[in-house]
C-alpha positions, 0 to 999 in steps of 0.5 A, spaced: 865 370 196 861 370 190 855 374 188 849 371 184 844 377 183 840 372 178 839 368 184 839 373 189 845 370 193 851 371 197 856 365 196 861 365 202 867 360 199 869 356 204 877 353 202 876 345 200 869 345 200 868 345 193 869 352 192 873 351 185 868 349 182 862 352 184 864 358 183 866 356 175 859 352 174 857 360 177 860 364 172 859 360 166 851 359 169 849 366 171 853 371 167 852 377 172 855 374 178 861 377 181 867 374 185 868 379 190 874 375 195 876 369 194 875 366 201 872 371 205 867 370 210 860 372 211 862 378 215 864 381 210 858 381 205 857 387 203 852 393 206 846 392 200 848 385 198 847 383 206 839 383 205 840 377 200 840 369 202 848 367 205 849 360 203 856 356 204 859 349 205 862 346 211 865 339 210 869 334 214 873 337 218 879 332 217 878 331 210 877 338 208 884 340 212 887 334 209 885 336 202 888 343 204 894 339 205 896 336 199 893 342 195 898 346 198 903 341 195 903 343 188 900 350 190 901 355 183 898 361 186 891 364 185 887 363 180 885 371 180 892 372 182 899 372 178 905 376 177 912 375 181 909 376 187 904 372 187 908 366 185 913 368 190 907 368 195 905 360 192 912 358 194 912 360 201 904 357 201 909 349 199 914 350 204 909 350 209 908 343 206 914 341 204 918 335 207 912 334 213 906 329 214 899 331 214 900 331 222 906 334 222 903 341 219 896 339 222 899 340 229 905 345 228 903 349 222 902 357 224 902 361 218 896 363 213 894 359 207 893 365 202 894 373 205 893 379 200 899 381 200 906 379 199 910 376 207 917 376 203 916 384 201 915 385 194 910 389 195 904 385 192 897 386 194 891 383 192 884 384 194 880 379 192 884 374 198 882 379 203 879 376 210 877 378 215 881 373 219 888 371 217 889 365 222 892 359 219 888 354 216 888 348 221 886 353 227 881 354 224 873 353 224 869 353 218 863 357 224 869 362 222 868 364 215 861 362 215 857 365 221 851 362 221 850 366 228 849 372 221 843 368 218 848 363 214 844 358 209 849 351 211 850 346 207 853 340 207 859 338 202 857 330 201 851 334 197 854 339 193 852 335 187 845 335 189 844 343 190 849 344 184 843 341 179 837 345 183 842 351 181 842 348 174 849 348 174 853 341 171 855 336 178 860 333 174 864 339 173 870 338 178 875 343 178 882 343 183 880 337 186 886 333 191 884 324 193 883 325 200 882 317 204 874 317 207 877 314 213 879 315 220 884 309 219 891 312 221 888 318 224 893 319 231 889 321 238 893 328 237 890 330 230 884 328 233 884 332 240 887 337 235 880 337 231 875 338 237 878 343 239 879 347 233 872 345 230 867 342 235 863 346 231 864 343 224 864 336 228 857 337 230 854 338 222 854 330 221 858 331 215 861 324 213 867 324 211 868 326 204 
């Protein structure tokens, strides 16, 4: 969640939406904006701030859940977050990863990407990963972190260049970016009954598959 006053707007980062670099372009554009949560949803905008215009990316569905995919592969650990704990939390983010195929994780996978505090008991906690909801990333819908039903602005992925100029920032910055196929080919009829059910939702956006 990223707070922009020069612009007036609450940015809720959606994970794999590009958010990576929206949020540097952000910050190198607009000195006063504030990372509040890495990926928070709109629910938790803070009271004030929630008078401001909510906007977000939502992204197809399977690209951006095979982006998380090979992301989670060589995952270091946040950004804004390291120390021992934090590190030994990345390692547990790459098992869920290691040794499975993207259908595999897709359908079995029920574990959290990132959680503000350490599973293995170091005692680590980090405010800025708090979500309102910690379900694992492939049950989830993007509807979840965005909440259109709370006044959400929902753009579409494939023109996050364009927005990123009329926000004045540079469109060909690229930060944390993975190569994820635009096609459905290989894709079996398990992964996508498992994306109608978890994200009919995000399937109806009409977001192409990038």
């Amino acid at each position: 969640m990223l707070i922009v006053p020069e612009l007036k707007a609450v940015f809720i980062l959606v994970p794999r939406t590009g958010t990576g670099t929206l949020y540097r372009e952000m910050r190198r554009v607009y000195p006063k904006s504030m990372l509040l949560y890495r990926h928070a949803e709109a629910s938790l905008v803070p009271p004030g701030y929630d008078r401001w215009c909510k906007v977000g990316f939502v992204r197809h569905p399977l690209t951006r859940l095979r982006s998380l995919y090979h992301f989670m592969q060589t995952f270091g650990g946040g950004a804004q977050v390291q120390d021992g704990a934090a590190l030994a939390d990345a390692k547990r983010v790459r098992r869920q990863v290691y040794g499975k195929t993207f259908e595999d994780w897709l359908l079995h996978n029920r574990e959290p990407w990132t959680v503000p505090f350490d599973l293995n008991g170091a005692g680590g906690y980090w405010p800025i990963l708090f979500r309102a909801n910690a379900a694992p990333e492939n049950l989830l819908s993007q509807h979840a972190y965005l909440r259109p039903d709370l006044g959400t602005q929902v753009l579409r992925f494939q023109e996050l260049s364009q927005h990123m100029v009329t926000w004045g920032l540079n469109p060909e910055v690229r930060k944390n970016d993975t190569v994820t196929p635009p096609t459905l080919e290989g894709v079996s009829q398990k992964v996508l009954a498992h994306l109608n059910h978890y994200c009919e939702w995000d399937l109806a956006q009409g977001c192409s598959l990038l």
